[in-house]
N, C-alpha and C positions, 0 to 999 in steps of 0.2 A: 416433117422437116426437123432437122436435127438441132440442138441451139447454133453452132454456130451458122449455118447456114438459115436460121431466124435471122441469128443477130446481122450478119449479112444483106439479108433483104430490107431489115428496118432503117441500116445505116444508108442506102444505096437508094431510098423512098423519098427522103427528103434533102439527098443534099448535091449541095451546086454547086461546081468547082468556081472558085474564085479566088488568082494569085493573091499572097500575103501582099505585094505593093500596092494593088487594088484595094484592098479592102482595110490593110492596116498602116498604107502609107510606109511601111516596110518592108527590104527586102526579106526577113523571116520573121515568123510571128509563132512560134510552136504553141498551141493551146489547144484542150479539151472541150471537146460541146456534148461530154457526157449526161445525159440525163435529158436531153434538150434538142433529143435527136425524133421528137413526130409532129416538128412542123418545119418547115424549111430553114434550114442552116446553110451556111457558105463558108468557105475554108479551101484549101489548095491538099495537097496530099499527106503533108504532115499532122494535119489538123483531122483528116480522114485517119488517118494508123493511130494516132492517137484518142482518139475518142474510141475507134475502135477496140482498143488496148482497155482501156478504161470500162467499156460496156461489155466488154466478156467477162471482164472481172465483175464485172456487178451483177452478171448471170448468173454467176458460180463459176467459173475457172477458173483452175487455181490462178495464182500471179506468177508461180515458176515458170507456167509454160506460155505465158504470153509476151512477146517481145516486140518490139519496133524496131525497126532494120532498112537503113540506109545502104543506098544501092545507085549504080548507074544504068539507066533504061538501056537500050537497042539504040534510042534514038537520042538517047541522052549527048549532052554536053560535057566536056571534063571543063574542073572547075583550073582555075591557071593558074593554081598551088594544091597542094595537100590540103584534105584526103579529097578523093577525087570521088565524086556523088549527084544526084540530080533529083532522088524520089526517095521518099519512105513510104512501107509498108509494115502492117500490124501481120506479124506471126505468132501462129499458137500451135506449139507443139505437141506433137502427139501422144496419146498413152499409149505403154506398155509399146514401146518400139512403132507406131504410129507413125505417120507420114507425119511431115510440118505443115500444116496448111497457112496460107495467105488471105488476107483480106485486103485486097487492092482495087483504089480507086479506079484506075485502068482498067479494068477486068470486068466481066457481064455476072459473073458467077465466083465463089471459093474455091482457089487451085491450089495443087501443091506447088511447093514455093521452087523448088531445081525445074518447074515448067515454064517459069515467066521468062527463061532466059538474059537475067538481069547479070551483072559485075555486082555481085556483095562485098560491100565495106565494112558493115561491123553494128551491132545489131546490142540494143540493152532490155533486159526481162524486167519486167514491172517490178519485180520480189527485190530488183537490186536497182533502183532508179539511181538513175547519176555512174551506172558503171557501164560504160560502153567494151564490147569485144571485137577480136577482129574476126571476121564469115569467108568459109569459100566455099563451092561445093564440097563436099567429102571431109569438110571439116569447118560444122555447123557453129561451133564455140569455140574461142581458143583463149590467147593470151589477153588481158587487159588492154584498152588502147587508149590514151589521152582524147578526147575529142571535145573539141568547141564548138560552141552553138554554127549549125551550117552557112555558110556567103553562099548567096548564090551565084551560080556559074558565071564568070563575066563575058558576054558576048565578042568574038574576037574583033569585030569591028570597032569595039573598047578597046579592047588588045594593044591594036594595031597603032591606033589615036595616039595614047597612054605611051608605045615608045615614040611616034615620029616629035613628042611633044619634050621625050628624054635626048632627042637625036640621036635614037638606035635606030 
């Protein structure tokens, strides 16, 4: 077994999905449970790509090629402003022309990342924390992108409340 697919299985052993408003009383909570991942940990998806992120680097990958990367699922929600997202996922790019692979909490196994069939929004490499890019297929990294810490998606039954309450 390869590292990352180690690192994979060790992350995937002990942990339990559980939303950030559940467990931190907040709608997002972005944190690390590096180092603290072989006995049961709880976290929601961003707390999975990031610790993820975090433990490949601590394997030995380099930090150029390990990114987190905010996206919209299949089944996702769009959020009811900019930018429009519902999941992150830890990517680690490949050597020497290599596939990108993924490490997502959704997933039984490590895929490459153009199989999830996800909308990429815009993805930031550990080596450059705090600079987010903007993702598409066929064009992995591009321009710089402002982005602020994620809301999550508002349920349209909010939506809906929110204008009868403006008298839209």
């Amino acid at each position: 077994m390869d590292t990352i697919d180690r690192l994979f299985h060790d992350l995937r052993l002990y942990f339990v999905y559980r939303p950030d408003e559940e467990q931190f009383q907040k709608r997002d909570d972005w944190r690390s449970h590096a180092g603290k991942i072989d006995t049961p940990w709880y976290n929601d998806c961003d707390g999975f790509a990031l610790t993820a992120a975090d433990e490949a680097i601590a394997r030995g990958i380099d930090p150029a090629r390990v990114r987190v990367a905010l996206c919209l699922t299949e089944v996702g929600q769009r959020c009811a402003s900019p930018p429009p997202f519902d999941h992150m996922v830890c990517l680690i790019d490949g050597e020497a022309d290599g596939p990108t692979l993924a490490l997502d909490c959704r997933q039984r196994a490590v895929v490459t990342w153009d199989r999830l069939g996800y909308e990429w929004h815009s993805s930031m490499r550990l080596s450059e924390r705090g600079t987010w890019r903007s993702m598409g297929l066929g064009d992995p990294v591009s321009a710089p992108v402002e982005i602020a810490r994620p809301v999550a998606p508002v349920p349209p039954v909010a939506i809906l409340e929110s204008q009868a309450l403006k008298g839209g």
